[in-house]
C-alpha positions in Angstrom: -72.4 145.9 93.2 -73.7 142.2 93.6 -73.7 140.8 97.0 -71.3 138.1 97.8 -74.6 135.4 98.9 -75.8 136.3 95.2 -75.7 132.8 93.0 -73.5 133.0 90.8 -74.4 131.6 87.5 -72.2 130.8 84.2 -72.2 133.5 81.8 -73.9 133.3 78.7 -71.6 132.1 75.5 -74.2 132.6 73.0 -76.7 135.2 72.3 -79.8 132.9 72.7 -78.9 132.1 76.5 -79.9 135.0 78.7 -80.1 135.3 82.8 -83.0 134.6 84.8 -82.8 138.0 86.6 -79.8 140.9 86.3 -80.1 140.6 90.5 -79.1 136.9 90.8 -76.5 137.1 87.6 -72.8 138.0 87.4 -70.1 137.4 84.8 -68.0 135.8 87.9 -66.1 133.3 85.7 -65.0 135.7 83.4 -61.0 136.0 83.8 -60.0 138.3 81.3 -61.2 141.5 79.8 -62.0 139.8 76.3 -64.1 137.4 78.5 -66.1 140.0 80.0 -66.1 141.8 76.7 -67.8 139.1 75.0 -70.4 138.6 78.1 -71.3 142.0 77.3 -71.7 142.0 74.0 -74.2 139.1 74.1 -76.3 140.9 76.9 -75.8 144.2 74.7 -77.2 142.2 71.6 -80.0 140.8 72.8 -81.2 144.0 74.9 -81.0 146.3 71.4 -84.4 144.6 69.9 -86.0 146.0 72.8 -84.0 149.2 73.7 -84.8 150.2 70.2 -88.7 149.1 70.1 -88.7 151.3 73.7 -87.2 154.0 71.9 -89.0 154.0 68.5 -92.2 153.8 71.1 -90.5 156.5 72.7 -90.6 158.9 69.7 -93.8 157.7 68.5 -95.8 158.8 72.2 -93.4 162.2 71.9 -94.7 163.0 68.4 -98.6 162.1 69.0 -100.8 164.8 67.6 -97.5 166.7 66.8 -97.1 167.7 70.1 -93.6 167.5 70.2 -93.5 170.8 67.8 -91.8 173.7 70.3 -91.9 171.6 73.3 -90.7 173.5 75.6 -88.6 171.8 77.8 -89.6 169.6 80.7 -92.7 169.4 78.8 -93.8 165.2 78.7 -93.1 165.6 74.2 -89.2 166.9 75.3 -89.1 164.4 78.3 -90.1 161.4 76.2 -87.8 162.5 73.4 -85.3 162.6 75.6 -85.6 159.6 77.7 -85.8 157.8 73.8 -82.4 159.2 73.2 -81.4 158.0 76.8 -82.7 154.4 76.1 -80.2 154.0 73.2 -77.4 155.7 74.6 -77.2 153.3 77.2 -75.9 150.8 74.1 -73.7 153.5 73.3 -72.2 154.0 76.5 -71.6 150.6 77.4 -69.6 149.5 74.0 -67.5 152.3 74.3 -67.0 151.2 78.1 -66.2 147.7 76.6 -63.8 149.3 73.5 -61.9 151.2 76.2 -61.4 148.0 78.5 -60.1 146.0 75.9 -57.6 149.0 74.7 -56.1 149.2 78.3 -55.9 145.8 78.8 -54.3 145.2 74.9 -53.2 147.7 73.5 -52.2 150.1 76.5 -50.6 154.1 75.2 -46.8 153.6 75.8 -45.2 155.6 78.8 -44.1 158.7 78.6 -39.8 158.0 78.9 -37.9 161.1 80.9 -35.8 162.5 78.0 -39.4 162.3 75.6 -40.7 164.4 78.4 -37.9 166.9 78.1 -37.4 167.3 74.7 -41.0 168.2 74.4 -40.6 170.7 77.1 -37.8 172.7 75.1 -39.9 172.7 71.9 -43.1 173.5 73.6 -41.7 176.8 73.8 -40.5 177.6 70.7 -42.5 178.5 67.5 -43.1 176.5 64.7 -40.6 175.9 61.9 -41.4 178.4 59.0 -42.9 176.4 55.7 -40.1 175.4 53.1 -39.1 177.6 50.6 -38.1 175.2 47.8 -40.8 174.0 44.9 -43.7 173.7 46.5 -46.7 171.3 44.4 -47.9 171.8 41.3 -51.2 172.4 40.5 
């Protein structure tokens, strides 16, 4: 959570521009969720180059003198394979954050209506309709 005597600076509209520091920058002016969508797809673009060099690097340290071979765990060869996994996850995580905003703001799952609840209710409970016994497909 920023602090309300933070500066607030414009958010960046292209990938090229990038914050001074993550401590002194917030997407204030965005107004909508596509707004703060697109803000964070430009940080998340230009922080994969480096999330993936950390992670590659990552792997690499993990894998020196193939000590990474029945590392047990909590051994520096699993804990630098994992924080490697962890470094790109982070991407991961925040477009799906992102994807699910924009799906709740957009394109929100219709409400359950009263008489859709019931009807469900009564054929919960009974069991499934027995297959047809007409033609069935050729083979």
């Amino acid at each position: 959570m920023h602090s309300s005597s933070a500066p607030r600076t414009p958010y960046p509209t292209s990938p090229g521009q990038r914050p001074t520091s993550p401590r002194t920058w917030t997407p204030s002016p965005a107004r909508t969720p596509a707004e703060i969508d697109a803000v964070t797809d430009h940080v998340l673009n230009a922080a994969e180059p480096a999330l993936r060099a950390l992670s590659d690097y990552l792997v690499a340290a993990a894998r020196w003198k193939q000590e990474n071979r029945d590392a047990a765990k909590g051994s520096p060869s699993h804990l630098l394979m994992t924080a490697a996994s962890r470094a790109l996850s982070a991407l991961a995580l925040a477009d799906e954050a992102g994807l699910n905003r924009l799906r709740a703001a957009y394109d929100p799952a219709p409400a359950p209506t009263a008489s859709a609840d019931a009807s469900r209710g009564a054929t919960a409970s009974l069991p499934p309709a027995p297959p047809s016994t007409g033609p069935g497909p050729r083979r």
